[in-house]
C-alpha positions as CSV (number, residue, x, y, z in Angstrom):
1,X,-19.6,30.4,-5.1
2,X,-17.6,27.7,-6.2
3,X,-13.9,28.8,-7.9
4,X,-12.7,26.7,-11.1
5,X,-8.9,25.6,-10.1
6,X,-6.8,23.7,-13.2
7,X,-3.5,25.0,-11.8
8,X,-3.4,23.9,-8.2
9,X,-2.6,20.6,-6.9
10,X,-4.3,18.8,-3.4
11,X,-3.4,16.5,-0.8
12,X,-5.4,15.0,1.5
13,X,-5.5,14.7,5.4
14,X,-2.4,12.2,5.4
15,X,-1.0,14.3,3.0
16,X,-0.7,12.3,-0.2
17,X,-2.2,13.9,-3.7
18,X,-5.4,13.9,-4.7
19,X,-6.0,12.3,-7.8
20,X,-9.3,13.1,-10.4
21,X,-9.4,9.5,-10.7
22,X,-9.4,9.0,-6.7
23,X,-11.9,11.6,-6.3
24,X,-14.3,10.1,-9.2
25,X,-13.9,6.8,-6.9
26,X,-15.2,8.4,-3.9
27,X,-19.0,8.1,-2.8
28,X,-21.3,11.3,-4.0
29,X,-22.3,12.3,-0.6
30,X,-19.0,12.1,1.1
31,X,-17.5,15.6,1.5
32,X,-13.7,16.0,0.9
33,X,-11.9,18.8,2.2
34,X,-8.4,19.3,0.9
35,X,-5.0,21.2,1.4
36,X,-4.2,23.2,-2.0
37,X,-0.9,23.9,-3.1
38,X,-1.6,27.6,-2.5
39,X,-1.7,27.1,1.4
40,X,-5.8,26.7,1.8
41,X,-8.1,24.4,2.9
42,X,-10.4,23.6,0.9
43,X,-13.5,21.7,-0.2
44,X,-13.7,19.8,-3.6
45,X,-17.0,20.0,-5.3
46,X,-16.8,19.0,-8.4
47,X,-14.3,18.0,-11.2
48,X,-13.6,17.4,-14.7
49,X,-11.1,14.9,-15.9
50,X,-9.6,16.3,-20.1
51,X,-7.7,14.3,-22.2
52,X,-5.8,16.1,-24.1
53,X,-4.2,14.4,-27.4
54,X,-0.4,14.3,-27.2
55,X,0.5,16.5,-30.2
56,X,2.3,14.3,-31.5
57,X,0.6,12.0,-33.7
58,X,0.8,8.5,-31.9
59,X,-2.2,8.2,-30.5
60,X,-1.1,9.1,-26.8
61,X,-3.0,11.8,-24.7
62,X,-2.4,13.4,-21.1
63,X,-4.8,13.6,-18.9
64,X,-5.4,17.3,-16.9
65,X,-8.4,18.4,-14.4
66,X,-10.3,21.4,-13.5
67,X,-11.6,21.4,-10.2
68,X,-14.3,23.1,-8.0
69,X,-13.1,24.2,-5.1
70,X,-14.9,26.3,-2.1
71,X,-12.3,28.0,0.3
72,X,-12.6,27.1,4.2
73,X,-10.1,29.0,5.1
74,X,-6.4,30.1,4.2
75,X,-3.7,28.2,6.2
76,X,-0.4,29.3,7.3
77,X,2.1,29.9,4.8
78,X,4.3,26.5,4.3
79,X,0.9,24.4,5.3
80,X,1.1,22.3,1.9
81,X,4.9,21.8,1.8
82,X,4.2,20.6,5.8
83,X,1.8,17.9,4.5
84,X,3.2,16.7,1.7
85,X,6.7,16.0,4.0
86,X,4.4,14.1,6.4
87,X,4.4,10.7,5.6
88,X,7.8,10.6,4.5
89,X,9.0,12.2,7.9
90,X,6.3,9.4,9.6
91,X,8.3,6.2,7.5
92,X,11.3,7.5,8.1
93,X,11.4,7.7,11.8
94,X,9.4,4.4,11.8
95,X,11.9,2.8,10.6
96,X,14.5,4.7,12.3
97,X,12.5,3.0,15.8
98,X,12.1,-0.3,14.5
99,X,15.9,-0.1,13.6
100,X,16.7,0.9,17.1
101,X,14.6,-1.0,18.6
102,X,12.5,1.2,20.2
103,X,8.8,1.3,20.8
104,X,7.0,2.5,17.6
105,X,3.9,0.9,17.5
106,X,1.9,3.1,19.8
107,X,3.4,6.3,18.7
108,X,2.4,5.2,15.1
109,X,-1.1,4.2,16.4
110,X,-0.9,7.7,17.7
111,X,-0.3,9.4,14.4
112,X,-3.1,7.9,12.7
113,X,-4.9,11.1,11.6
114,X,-2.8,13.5,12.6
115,X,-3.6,15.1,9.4
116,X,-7.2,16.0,10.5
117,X,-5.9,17.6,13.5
118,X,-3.8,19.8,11.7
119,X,-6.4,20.8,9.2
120,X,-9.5,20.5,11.2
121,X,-12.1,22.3,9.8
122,X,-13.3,24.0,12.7
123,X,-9.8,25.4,14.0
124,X,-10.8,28.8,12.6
125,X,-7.2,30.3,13.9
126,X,-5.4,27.5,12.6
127,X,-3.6,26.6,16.2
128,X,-2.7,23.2,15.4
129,X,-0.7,24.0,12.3
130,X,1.0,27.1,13.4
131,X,2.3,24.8,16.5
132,X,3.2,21.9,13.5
133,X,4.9,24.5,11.8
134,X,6.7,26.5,14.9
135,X,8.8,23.1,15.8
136,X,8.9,21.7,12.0
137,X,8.0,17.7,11.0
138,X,10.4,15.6,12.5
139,X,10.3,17.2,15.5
140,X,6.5,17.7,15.6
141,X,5.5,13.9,14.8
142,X,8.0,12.5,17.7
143,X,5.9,14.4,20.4
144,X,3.1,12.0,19.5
């Protein structure tokens, strides 16, 4: 049974936010599985974008979204706050390489997707992420 969420937010596999606007963009039959801010994995079935009128008169508005969600599984405690730090920790020592002039491009070749390793849908014990988060980011991405 699908839950309504309004409060959580999602990233994707690389780890960057989900957007109403992004999902509304994606094809009907494509599945999207997502990491919620309350450390599951989840898949999005549905949502709503609101706009909600500013209050104050000027004609502005904000826009907010309910989502429907259907839990996978929960994920590690710190899963979200893993993910979201991923593709800052991966520019970061990108350039850090290229800087030093030391081979990047196969290690960043190698990193492509990391995200769907880490939340793979089928790792029921969630192996991958409790190794992620054992070592931390940095460390993690530079055994790629």
């Amino acid at each position: 049974m699908p839950e309504v969420a309004d409060n959580l937010t999602f990233l994707d596999h690389d780890g960057y936010n989900i957007s109403v606007y992004a999902y509304f963009e994606l094809p009907e039959d494509e599945d999207v599985y997502a990491i919620s801010s309350d450390d599951r994995l989840v898949k999005i079935v549905d949502a709503i974008k609101m706009r909600v009128g500013s209050g104050y008169g000027c004609g502005g508005s904000r826009v907010s979204a309910q989502w429907m969600i259907e839990e996978v599984r929960t994920l590690p405690k710190g899963s979200f706050d893993f993910m979201k730090s991923l593709p800052d920790a991966i520019e970061n020592e990108k350039e850090f390489r290229i800087k030093s002039k030391k081979g990047w491009k196969r290690w960043y070749n190698n990193l492509q997707d990391i995200g769907l390793w880490l939340v793979d849908v089928s790792d029921d014990d969630n192996s991958y992420m409790e190794e992620a988060l054992s070592v931390g980011v940095e460390k993690y991405i530079n055994i790629y």
